[in-house]
N, C-alpha and C positions, 0 to 999 in steps of 0.2 A: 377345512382349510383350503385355501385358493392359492395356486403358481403364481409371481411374479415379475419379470424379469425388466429392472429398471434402471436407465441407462443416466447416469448423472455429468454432462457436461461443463468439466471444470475448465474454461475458456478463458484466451484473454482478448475481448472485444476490444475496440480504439473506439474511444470518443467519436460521436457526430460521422463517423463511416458508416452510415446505416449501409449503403451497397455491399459493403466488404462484410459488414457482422452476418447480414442475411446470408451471404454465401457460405458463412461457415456453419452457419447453422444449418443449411441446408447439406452440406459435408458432411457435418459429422451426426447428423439425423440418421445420414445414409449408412454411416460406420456403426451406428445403434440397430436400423438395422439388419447388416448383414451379422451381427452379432446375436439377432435375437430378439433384442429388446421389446419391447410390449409398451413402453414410457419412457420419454426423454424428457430432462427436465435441463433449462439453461441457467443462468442466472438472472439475477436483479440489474432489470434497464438492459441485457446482453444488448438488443437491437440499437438502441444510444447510444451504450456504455455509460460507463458511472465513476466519478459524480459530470455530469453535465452542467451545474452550475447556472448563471443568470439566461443560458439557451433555452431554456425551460419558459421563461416570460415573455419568446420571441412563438410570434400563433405561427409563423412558418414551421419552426422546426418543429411544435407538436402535431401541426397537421401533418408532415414528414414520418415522421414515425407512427401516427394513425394507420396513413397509408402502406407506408413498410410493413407491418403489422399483417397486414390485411393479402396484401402481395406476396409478402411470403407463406401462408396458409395457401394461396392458387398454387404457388409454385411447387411447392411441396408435394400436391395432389397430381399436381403435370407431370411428375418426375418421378410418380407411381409410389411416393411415399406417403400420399394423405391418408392410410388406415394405423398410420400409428401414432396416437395422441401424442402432443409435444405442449411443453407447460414454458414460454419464454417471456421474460421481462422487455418495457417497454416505458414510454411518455404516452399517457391517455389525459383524455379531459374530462372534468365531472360535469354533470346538467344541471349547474347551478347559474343563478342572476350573479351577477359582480356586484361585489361590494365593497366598502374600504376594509381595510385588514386583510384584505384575502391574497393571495398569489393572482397576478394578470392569468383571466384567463381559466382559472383553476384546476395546472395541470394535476395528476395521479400518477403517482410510483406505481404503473399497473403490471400487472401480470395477465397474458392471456392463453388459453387452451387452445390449440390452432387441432383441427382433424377433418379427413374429405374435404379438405380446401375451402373451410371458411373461421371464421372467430367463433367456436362453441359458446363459450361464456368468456370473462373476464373479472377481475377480483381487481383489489387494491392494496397496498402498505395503509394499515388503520393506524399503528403507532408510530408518528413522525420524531424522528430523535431530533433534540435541540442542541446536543451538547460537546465540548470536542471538535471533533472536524464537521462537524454537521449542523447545517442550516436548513432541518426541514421543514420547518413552519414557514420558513420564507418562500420557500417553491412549491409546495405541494398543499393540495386539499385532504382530508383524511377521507381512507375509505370505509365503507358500512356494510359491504357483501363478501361473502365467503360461499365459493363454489364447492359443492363437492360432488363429484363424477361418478358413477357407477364404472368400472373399469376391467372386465372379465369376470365380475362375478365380487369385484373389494373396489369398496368405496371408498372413494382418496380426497383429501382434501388438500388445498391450497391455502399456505399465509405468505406473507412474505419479510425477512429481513429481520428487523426489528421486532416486527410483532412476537417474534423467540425472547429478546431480553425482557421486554417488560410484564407485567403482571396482569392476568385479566385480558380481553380482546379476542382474539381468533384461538388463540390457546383453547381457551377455557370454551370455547362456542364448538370445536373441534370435538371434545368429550362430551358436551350435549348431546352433539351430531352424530356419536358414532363410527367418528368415521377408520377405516382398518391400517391405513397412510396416510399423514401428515408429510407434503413434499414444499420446501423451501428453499424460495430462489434465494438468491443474497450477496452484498457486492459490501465486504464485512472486511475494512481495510486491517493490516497485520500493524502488529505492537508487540515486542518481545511478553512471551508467555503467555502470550492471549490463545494458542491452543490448547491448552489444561482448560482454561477459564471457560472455554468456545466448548470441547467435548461438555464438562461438565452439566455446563446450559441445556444444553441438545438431548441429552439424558433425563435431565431434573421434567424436560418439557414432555419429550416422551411418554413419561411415567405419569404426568399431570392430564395428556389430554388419552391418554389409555391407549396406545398407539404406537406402532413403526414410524420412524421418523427419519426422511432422509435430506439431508441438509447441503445442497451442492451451492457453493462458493467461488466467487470472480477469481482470476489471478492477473499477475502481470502491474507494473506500473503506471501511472495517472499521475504526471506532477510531482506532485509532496507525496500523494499513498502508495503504499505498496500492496495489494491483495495477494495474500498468499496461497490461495485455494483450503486445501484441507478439509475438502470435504467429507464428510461423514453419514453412514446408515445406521442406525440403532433399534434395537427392539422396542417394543412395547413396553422391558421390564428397564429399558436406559444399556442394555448390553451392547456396546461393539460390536458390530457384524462386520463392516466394511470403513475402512477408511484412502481417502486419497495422498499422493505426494504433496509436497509444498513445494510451490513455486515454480511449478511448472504445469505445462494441460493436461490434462487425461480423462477418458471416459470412462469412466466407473461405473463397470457395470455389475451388479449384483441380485440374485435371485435370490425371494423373500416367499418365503409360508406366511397366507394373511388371512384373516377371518373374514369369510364370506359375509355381505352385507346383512344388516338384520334386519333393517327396513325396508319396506314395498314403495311407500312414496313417492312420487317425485315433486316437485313442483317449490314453493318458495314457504319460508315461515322465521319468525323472529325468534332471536334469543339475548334473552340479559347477559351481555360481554363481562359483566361483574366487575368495569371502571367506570359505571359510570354511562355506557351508551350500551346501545341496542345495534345487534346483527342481525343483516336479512341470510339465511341461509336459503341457496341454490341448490335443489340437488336434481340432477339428470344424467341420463345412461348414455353410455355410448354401448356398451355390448355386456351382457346380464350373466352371459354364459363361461366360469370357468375355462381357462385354456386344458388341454389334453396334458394330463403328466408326464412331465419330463426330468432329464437330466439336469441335477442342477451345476453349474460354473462352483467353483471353489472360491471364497470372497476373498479380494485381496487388500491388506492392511500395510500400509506404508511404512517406512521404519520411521522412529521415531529422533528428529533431529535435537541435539542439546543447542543451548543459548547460542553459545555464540555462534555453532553453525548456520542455526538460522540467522541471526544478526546480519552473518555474511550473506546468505543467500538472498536475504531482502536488499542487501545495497547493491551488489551486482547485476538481479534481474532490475531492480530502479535505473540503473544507468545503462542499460541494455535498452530497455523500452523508452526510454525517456531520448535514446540515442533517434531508434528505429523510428517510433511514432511524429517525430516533429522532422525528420529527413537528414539527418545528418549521414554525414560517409563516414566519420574520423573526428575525434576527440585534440586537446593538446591541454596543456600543462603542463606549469613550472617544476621542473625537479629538482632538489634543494640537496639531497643526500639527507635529511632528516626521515623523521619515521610517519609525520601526516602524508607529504609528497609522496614515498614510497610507497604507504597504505593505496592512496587513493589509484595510484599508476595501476599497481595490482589488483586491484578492484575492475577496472578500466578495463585491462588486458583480459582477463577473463570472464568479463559483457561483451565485448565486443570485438577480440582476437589482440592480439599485438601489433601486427601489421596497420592497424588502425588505429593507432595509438601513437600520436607525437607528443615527445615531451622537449624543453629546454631548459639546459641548463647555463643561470645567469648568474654567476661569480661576481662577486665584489669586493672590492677591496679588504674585506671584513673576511671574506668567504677565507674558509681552513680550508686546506689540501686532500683533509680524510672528509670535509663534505662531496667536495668534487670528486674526491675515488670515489666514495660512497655510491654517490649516481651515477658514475658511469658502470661499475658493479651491475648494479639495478640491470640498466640497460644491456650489459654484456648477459645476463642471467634470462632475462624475458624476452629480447628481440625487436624491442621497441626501436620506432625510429627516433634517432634525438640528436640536437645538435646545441650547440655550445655560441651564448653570447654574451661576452662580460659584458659589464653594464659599469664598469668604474671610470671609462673615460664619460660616457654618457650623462654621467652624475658629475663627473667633475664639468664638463657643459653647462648645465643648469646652475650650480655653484659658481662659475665667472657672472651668472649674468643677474643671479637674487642671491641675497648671504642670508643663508639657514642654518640653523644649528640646533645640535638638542633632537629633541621628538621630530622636528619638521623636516631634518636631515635624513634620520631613520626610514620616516615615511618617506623623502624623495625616491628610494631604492625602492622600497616595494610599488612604489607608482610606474617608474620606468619599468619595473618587472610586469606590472600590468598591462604598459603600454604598450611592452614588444608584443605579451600575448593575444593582445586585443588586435594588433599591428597583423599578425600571422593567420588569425583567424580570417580578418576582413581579404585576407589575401587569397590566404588556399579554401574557407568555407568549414574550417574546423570548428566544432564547439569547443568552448573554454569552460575546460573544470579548475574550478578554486577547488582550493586544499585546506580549508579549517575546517578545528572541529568546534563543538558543543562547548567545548569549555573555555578556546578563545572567544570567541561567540559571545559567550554570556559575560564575561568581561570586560569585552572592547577589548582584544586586544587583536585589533584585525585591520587593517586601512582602508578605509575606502578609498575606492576608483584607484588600489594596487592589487594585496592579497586576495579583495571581494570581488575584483574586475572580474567577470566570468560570466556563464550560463545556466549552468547545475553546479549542486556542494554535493557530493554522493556523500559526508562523513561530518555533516553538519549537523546530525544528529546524536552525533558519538562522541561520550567523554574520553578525553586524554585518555583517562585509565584501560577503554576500553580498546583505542585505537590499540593501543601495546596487547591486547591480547586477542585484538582480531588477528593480529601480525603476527602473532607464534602460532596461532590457531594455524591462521593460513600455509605458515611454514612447514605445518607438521602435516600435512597431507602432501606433498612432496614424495615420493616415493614408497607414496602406501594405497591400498586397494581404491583407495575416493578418488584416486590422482586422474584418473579419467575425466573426471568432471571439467578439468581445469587443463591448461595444457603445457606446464611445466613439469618436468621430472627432478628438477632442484627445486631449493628453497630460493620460490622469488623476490626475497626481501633482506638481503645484505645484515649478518647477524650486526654489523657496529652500528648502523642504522637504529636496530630495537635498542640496543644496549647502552648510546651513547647521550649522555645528560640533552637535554631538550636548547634549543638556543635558536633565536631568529639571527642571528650572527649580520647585526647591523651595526653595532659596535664594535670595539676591541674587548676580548673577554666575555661578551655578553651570554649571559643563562637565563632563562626564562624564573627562575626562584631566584633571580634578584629583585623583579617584584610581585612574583606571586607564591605560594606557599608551595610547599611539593603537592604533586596533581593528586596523591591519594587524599589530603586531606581536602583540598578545593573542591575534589567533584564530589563529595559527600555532603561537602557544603550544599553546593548546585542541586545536586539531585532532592534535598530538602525547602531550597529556593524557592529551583523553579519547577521543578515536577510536582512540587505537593503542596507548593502555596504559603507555605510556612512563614509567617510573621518571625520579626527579631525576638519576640519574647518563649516564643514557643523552639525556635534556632539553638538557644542557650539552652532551654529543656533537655533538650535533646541532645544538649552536651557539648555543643558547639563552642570555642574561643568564644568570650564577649568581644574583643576588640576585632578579631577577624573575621566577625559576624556584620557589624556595621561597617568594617572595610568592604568586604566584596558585594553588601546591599548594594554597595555605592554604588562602585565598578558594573556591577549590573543594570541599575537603575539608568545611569548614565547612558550607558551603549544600546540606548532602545535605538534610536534614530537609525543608528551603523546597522542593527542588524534589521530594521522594517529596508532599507535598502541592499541587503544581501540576493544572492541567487536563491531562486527554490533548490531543496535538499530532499530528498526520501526519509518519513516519519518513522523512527523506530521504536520510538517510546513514548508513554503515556500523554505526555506534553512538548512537542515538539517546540522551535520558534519557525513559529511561522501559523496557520489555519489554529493550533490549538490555542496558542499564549499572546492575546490578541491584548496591549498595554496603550493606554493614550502616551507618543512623545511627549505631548506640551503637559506637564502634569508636576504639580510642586507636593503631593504625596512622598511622603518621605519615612518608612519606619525608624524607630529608635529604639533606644539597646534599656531605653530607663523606664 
């Protein structure tokens, strides 16, 4: 058996900063190794970042990242780091003619070996995911080579990404190969419980391609995805060795007992991938000779987060990076004293501090007394700045000079509420977060160009149900060992807030189960809807009201338009709105209950 000590960089790169990514990687190359390390590995696209999207069909920016590629392998070796192999994702191009069907261009999801300051080899993403958030066929060429390194004495291979979830491809060519390490880049965005599903995978593949497998993963926000890192080492036999935190960076570093190469070889040869195509297998040395025996580091295994802790942890790090990476100083938002407003504030405050956090509070005629305590509560609780603008002469304004009533009157208040927000923005340079979630969303029951006015939804992905138990979640770490994390020592969320019946208080009296059912039964509904596709007849199967199965088709059906016009939100389940649940508006499809 052979030492080896390998440094797994769970990072969170930014889009199209190739300057900024290179320099981290050259950082923390440095931090692997004053620690040791023998192998760094980055993630999928790190030097891009990921997803990059239709940049990919511009030849400037894969020539960009060719180059980057290339430039940071010199500088690494200037900087007296180049005898430590380093495995980092990138935009390569294949050496194909152009064709129709294909991606301009035909870039590669590449991955390349940088050591002594130059490109060793270079591999590819062979299985291109279509599905979900993912448009790989439309960007990318598939690749057909798999490197494997000779590396102190254990021969390691590379796949990347996806090549883990599907069947057959580098997997399967890795067990031909022999090889002692299976090391995977991956930019593998988060979805509640997808760490059970994610170890499992990484285990099953282990033990398929006979092999230690270590699986280091992006983190940080991109838009709608959230990557939550988690990454992970495993034996050969699928065991746990090493696991990473969620949702934040870290270098993982961990030392592995691995079986010395069995083969003499080097040079290039094919293997049936068993989908279907054929693999050219790579192999070459960089150093034949075991390292000297040493002491090994103690692996360290992350604790283990429940739902909704990560729930929360993915919306906050999304509105933290989504703050930082597009240049924002400061947020704002309407605060209502309801439980979405005060979700979202606290979300807010602990992305990006308090001090950076404006909220106003816009009373209306309608507005109760314990809404307005309510938010000012809030505010006196977390240290937000907030200031106060009724909005009921402003509405009586518009009313002298067009006569609305009904819905149209309703809406006028949330418009002017979007007005002033949009008004403050353009002023001070804050982003606007709206405050619906998931289950107004899928209703319509949301306004545009008032409640939707905004820039980011951090809780656009969250049903009713769950907003109410992010917000006890949250509250209950308030004076207990996690409270570090966050930076209140009370509960930041005003208990009549959670407690108090739901109401957009645009009427006299108004409660939201005047017309919609109570939220536990809607979002069961929803989550049937629109998370699993569910037709009306299959809705009733499954137990649903008949009559309030074809009520809320409707009501969903309806509100495509509203919500293809919403702010992007952070994905936290299986079917988002937005990249995953992609609906023609103009469309007279209509299920029925018979």
């Amino acid at each position: 058996m052979a030492q080896l000590r390998i440094a797994l960089a769970q990072s969170n790169p930014v889009v199209g900063d190739l300057a900024a990514n290179a320099d981290k990687l050259v950082e923390w190359t440095r931090r692997a190794a004053d620690r040791g390390a023998h192998l760094v590995v980055f993630t999928e696209m790190f030097l891009t970042g990921y997803p990059v999207e239709d940049l990919v069909l511009r030849n400037s920016f894969v020539e960009a990242s060719i180059a980057a590629v290339e430039e940071v392998a010199r500088r690494l070796a200037d900087e007296g780091l180049g005898e430590i192999p380093v495995v980092v994702g990138y935009v390569d191009r294949a050496n194909l003619a152009s064709r129709v069907g294909q991606p301009k261009g035909a870039p590669l999801d590449a991955a390349a070996l940088l050591h002594r300051g130059r490109v060793v080899t270079k591999t590819a993403k062979h299985h291109l995911p279509n599905y979900g958030v993912f448009d790989e066929y439309r960007y990318f060429v598939r690749g057909d080579r798999m490197p494997v390194f000779r590396l102190h004495g254990v021969d390691v291979a590379i796949a990347v990404c996806e090549d883990l979830w599907q069947e057959g491809g580098p997997v399967s060519v890795v067990a031909e190969a022999g090889a002692g390490l299976l090391v995977v880049p991956n930019a593998s965005p988060y979805e509640k419980e997808k760490d059970d599903v994610r170890l499992a995978l990484v285990a099953r593949r282990a033990r398929e391609a006979g092999c230690a497998l270590a699986y280091v993963n992006q983190v940080g926000g991109q838009d709608e995805l959230v990557f939550d890192g988690d990454s992970v080492v495993v034996s050969a036999s699928g065991e746990l060795i090493a696991r990473a935190a969620r949702f934040t960076e870290e270098l993982l570093i961990t030392d592995l007992e691995l079986p010395e190469a069995r083969f003499g070889g080097l040079g290039t040869f094919q293997v049936d991938a068993g989908d279907g195509t054929v693999i050219t297998v790579e192999r070459l040395e960089l150093s034949a000779s075991p390292v000297e025996p040493y002491e090994p580091e103690t692996p360290s295994i992350a604790e283990h987060l429940d739902d909704v802790a990560e729930i929360y942890s993915a919306l906050v790090l999304a509105v933290r990076d989504y703050v930082a990476k597009n240049g924002f100083e400061s947020v704002i938002l309407g605060l209502s004293g309801g439980i979405d407003s005060a979700l979202t504030a606290t979300i807010a405050s602990d992305a990006i501090g308090p001090d950076r956090v404006h909220v106003v509070m816009m009373p209306s005629r309608y507005s109760s007394e314990h809404s307005v305590g309510d938010a000012q509560e809030l505010v006196n609780r977390q240290g937000i700045n907030a200031r106060i603008a009724p909005i009921a002469d402003i509405v009586t304004g518009f009313e002298k000079e067009i006569e609305l009533s009904g819905i149209a009157s309703e809406n006028l208040q949330a418009r002017v509420r979007g007005m002033i927000l949009m008004g403050l923005s353009n002023q001070h340079g804050h982003l606007v977060l709206t405050t619906g979630n998931k289950s107004e969303l899928a209703t319509g029951y949301s306004t545009l160009y008032g409640d939707s006015a905004g820039g980011f939804a951090p809780i656009k992905d969250v049903l009713k149900t769950l907003v109410w138990d992010l917000s006890r979640w949250r509250n209950a770490q308030a004076g207990t060992a996690g409270e570090f994390l966050y930076g209140f020592a009370v509960p930041p969320i005003p208990e009549e807030s959670i407690e108090k019946e739901p109401s957009a208080e645009l009427r006299p009296g108004q409660r939201d189960t005047d017309s919609l059912p109570e939220y536990e039964v809607l979002d069961l509904l929803l989550y049937d809807y629109v998370e699993k596709d569910m037709g009306s007849a299959e809705l009733i199967a499954a137990g649903h009201d008949p009559a309030l199965v074809a009520r809320i088709i409707r009501l969903v059906d309806l509100a495509e338009y509203k919500r293809r016009q919403y702010p992007p939100g952070p994905k936290i389940t299986p079917k988002n709105f937005g990249r995953d649940r992609r609906l023609p508006i103009t469309n007279r499809w209509r299920e029925t209950t018979t």
